[in-house]
FIKOLBA-503026 format. One record per residue (C-alpha): residue in three letters; z, x, y. Coordinates in steps of 0.5 Angstrom, whole numbers, m for minus. Each point is the difference from the previous one (the first is absolute). Layout:
BEGIN
<res=ALA	zz=Z	xx=X	yy=Y>
...
//
This chain:
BEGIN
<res=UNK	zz=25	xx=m93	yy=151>
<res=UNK	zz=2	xx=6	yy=m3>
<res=UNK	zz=5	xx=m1	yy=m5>
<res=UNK	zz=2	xx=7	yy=m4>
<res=UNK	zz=m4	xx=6	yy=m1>
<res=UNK	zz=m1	xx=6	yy=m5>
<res=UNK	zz=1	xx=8	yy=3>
<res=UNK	zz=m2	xx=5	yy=m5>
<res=UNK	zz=1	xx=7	yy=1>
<res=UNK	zz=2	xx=6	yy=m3>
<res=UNK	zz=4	xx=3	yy=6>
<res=UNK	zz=7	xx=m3	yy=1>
<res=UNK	zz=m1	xx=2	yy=8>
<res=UNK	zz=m7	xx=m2	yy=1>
<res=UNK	zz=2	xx=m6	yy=m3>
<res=UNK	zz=6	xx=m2	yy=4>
<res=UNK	zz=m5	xx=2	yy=7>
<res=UNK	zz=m5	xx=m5	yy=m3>
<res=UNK	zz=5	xx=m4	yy=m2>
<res=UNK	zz=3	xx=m1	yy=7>
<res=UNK	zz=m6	xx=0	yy=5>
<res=UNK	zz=m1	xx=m6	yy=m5>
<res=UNK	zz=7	xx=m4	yy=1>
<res=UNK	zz=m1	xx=1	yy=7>
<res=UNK	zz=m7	xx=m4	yy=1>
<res=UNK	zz=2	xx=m5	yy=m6>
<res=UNK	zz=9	xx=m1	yy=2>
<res=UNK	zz=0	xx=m6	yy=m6>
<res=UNK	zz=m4	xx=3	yy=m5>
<res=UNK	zz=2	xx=3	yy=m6>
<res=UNK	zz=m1	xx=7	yy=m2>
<res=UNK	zz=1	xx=2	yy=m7>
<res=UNK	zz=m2	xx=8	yy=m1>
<res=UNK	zz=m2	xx=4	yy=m5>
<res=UNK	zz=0	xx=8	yy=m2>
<res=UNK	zz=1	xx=0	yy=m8>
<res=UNK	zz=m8	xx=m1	yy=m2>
<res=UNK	zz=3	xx=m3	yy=m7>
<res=UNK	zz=3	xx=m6	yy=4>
<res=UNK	zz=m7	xx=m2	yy=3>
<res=UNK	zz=m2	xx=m5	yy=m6>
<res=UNK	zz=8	xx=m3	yy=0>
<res=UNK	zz=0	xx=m2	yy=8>
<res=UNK	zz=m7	xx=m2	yy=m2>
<res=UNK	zz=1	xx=m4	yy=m5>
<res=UNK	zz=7	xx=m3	yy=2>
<res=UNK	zz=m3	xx=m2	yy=8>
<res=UNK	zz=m5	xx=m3	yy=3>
<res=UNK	zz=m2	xx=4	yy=7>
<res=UNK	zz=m4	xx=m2	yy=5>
<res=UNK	zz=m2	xx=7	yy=2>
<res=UNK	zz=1	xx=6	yy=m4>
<res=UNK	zz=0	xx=8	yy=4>
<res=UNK	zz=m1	xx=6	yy=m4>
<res=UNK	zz=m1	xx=7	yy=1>
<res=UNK	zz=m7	xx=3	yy=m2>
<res=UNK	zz=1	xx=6	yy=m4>
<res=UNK	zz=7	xx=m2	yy=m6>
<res=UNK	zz=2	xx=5	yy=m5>
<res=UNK	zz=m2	xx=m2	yy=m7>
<res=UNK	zz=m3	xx=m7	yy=2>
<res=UNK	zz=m7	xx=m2	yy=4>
<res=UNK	zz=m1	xx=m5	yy=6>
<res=UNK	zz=m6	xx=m3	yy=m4>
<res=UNK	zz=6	xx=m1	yy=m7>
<res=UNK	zz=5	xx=m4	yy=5>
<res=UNK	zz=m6	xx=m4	yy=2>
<res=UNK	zz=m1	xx=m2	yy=m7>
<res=UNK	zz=5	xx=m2	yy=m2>
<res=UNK	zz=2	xx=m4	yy=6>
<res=UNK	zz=m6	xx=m4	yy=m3>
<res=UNK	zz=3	xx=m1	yy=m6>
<res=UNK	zz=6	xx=m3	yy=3>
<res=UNK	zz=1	xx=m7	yy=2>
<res=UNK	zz=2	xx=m1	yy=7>
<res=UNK	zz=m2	xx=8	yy=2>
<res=UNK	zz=m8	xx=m2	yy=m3>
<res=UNK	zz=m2	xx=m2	yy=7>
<res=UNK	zz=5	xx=5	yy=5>
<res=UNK	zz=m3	xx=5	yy=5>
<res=UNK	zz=1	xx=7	yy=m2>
<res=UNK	zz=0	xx=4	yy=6>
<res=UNK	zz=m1	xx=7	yy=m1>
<res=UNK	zz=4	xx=6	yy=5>
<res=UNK	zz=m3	xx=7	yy=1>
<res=UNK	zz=m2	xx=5	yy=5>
<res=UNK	zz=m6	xx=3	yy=m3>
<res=UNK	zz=m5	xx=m5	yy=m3>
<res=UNK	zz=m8	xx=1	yy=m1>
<res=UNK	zz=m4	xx=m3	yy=0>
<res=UNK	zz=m2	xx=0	yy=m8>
<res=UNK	zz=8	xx=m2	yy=m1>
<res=UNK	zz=m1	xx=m6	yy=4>
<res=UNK	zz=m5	xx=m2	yy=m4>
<res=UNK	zz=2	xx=1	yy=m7>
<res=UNK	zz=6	xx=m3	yy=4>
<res=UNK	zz=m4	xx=m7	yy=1>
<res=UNK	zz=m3	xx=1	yy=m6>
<res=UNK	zz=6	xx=m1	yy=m4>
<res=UNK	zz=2	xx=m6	yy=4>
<res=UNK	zz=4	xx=3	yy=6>
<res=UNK	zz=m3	xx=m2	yy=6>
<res=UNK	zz=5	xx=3	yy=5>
<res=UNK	zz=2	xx=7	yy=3>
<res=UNK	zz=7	xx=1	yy=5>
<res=UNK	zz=m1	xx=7	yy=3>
<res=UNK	zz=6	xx=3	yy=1>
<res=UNK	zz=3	xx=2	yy=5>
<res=UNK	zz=m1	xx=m8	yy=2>
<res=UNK	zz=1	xx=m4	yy=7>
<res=UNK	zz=3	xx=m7	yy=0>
<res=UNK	zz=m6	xx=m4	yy=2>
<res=UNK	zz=m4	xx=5	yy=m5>
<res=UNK	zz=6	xx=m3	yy=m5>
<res=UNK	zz=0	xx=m7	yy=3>
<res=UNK	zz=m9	xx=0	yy=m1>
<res=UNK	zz=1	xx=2	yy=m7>
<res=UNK	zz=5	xx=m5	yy=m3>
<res=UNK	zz=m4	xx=m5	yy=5>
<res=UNK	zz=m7	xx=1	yy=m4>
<res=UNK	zz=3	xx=2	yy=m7>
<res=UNK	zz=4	xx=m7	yy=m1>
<res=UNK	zz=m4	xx=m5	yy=5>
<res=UNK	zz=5	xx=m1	yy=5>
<res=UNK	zz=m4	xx=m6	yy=2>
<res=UNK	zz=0	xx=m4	yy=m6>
<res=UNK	zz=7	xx=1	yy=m1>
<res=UNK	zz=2	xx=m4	yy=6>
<res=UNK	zz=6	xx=m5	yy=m2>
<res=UNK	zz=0	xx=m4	yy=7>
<res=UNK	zz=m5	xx=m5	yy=3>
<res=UNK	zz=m2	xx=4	yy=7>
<res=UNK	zz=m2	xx=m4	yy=7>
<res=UNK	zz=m3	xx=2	yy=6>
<res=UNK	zz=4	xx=m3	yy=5>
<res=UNK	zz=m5	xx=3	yy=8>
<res=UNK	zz=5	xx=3	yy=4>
<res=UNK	zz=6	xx=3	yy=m4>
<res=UNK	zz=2	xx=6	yy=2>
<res=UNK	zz=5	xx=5	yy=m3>
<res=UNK	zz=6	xx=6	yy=3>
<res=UNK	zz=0	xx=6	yy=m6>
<res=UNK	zz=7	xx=3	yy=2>
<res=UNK	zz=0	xx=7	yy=m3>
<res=UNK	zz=6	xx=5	yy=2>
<res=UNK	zz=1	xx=m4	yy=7>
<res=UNK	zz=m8	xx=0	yy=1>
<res=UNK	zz=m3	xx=m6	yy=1>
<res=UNK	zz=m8	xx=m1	yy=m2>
<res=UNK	zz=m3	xx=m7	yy=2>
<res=UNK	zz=m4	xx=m2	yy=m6>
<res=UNK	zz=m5	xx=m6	yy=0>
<res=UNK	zz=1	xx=m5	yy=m8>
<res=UNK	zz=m7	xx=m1	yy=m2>
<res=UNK	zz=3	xx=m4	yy=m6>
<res=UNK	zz=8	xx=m2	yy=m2>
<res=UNK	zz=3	xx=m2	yy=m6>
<res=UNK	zz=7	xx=m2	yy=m2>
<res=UNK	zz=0	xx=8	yy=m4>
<res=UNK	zz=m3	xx=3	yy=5>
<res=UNK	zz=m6	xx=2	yy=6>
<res=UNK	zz=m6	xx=4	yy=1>
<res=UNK	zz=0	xx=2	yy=8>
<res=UNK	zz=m5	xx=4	yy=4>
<res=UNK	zz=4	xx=6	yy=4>
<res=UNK	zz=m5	xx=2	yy=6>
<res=UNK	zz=2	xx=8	yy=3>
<res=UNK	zz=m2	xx=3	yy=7>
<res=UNK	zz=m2	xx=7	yy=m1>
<res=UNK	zz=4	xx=6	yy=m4>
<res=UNK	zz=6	xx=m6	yy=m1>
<res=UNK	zz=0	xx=m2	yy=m8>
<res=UNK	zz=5	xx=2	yy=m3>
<res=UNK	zz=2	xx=1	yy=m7>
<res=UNK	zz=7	xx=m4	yy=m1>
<res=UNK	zz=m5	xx=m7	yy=0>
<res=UNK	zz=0	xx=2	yy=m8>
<res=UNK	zz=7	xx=m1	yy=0>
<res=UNK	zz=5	xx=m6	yy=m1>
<res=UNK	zz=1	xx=m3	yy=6>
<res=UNK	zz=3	xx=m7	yy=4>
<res=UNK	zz=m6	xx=m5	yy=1>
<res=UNK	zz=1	xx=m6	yy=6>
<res=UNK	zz=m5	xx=m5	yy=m1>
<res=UNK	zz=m2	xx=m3	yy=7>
<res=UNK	zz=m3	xx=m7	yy=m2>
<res=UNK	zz=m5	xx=m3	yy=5>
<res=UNK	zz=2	xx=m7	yy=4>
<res=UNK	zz=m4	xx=m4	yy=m4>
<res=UNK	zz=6	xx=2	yy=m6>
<res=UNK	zz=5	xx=0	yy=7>
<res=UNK	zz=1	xx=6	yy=2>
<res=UNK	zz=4	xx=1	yy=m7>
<res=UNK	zz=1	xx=7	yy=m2>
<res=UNK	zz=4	xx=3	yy=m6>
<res=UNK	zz=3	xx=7	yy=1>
<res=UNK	zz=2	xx=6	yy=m3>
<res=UNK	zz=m3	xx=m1	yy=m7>
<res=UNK	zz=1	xx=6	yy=m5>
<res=UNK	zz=m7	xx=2	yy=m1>
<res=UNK	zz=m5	xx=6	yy=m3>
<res=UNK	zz=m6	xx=1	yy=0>
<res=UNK	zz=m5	xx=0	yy=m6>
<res=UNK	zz=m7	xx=2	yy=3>
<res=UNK	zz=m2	xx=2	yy=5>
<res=UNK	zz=m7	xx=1	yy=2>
<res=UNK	zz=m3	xx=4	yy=6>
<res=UNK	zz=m5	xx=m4	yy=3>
<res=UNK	zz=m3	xx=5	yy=6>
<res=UNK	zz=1	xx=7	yy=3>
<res=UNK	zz=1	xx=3	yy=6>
<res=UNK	zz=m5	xx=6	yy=2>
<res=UNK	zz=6	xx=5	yy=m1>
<res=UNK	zz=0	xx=m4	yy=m7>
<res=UNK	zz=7	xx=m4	yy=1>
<res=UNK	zz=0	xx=m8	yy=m2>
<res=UNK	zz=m2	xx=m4	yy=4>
<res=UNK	zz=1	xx=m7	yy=m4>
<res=UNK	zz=4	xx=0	yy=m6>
<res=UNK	zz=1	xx=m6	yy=m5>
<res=UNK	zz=7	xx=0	yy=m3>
<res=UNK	zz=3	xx=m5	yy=m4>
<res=UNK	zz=7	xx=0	yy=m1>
<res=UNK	zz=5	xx=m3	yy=m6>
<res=UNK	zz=6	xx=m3	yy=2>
<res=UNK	zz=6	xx=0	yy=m4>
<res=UNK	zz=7	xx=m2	yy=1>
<res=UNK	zz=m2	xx=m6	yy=4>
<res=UNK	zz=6	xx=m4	yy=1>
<res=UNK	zz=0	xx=m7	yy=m2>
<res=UNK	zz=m1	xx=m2	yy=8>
<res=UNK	zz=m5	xx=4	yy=1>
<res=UNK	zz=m4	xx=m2	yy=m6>
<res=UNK	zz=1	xx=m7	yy=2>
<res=UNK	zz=m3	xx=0	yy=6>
<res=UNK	zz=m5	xx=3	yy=m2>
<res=UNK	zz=m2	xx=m5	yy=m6>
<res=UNK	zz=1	xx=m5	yy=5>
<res=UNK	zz=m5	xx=4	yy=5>
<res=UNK	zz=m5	xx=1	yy=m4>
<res=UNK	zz=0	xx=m7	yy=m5>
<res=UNK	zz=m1	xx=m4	yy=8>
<res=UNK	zz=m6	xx=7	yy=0>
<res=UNK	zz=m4	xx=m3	yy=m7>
<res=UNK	zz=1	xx=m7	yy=3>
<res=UNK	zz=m4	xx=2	yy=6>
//
């Protein structure tokens, strides 16, 4: 999980922009910023980020003297430094891999083309703090703005779901990449329990088919929960302690 990051970029409005779409996809992450090129080396020194964003082109310093010098840090040696630009060649992105950069954000970017990168660049996947079940038949509510969207749990964990959505034609909607209240329906084996209205945010999202209009299909989303009442939590530990036993 994501805990804090780093954004450099020497343009004060630019920089609140990237800041703010950030936030709005990560609500408990960290954010620290930076303008002044001379306060890089402290921040770096100081912190220890897991993700750290930077403007392609700085005055007075390269993205490859960044890169560098966060290999000779201790807890920065390894973070993934993801480089901003709206015009990159080719030849720039291979000097840029060359020097240990593997990751390019275009600008202007999207939410899934944030969430896609963040995902590939820090390996979500192993970043995984809670066991995982498959429980058949559990369904999902996403409310979203007084919408509702079924959704189908592909597996479950105490800190959050990953569901499968299925859309008719021209009905996606890009409000799913927001914070939502999430139901839990469990299926009768479990009871019929359900466990409603939990805080979520989606962490990635992965667009499964199309339509022939190329509108999605199937999308795959998983979903953070935070702010879990002790209740909520509770039920859901029980749950899913009688779910490993099965």
């Amino acid at each position: 999980m994501l805990k804090k990051i780093l954004i450099i970029h020497d343009e004060g409005i630019l920089l609140k922009v990237v800041k703010n779409s950030i936030q709005k996809e990560f609500l408990d992450l960290k954010i620290d910023t930076v303008l002044a090129v001379d306060e890089i080396g402290y921040l770096l020194t100081e912190n220890k980020y897991d993700f750290i964003l930077c403007k392609d082109e700085l005055d007075d310093v390269k993205i490859t003297d960044i890169k560098k010098f966060m290999d000779n840090t201790n807890g920065n040696a390894k973070t993934p430094l993801v480089v901003m630009s709206s015009s990159y060649t080719e030849e720039t992105k291979k000097s840029l891999l060359e020097n240990g950069v593997e990751h390019i954000l275009p600008l202007p970017f999207d939410s899934y083309l944030l969430r896609s990168l963040i995902s590939k660049a820090t390996n979500q996947n192993a970043l995984r703090q809670h066991e995982r079940f498959i429980i058949p038949g559990t369904d999902g509510i996403i409310t979203i703005n007084d919408n509702e969207i079924m959704a189908s749990i592909l597996d479950i964990s105490v800190g959050g779901v990953f569901c499968a959505i299925e859309y008719s034609p021209m009905s996606f909607d890009m409000n799913l990449m927001n914070t939502c209240l999430f139901d839990i329906l469990f299926p009768e084996s479990y009871n019929n329990v359900s466990v409603k209205a939990i805080k979520a945010c989606p962490v990635r999202v992965i667009i499964k088919s199309y339509y022939e209009d190329h509108t999605p299909r199937l999308v795959e989303i998983a979903y953070k929960f935070f702010d879990v009442s002790f209740k909520k939590q509770k039920t859901l530990e029980i749950i899913l302690e009688a779910a490993k036993k099965d």
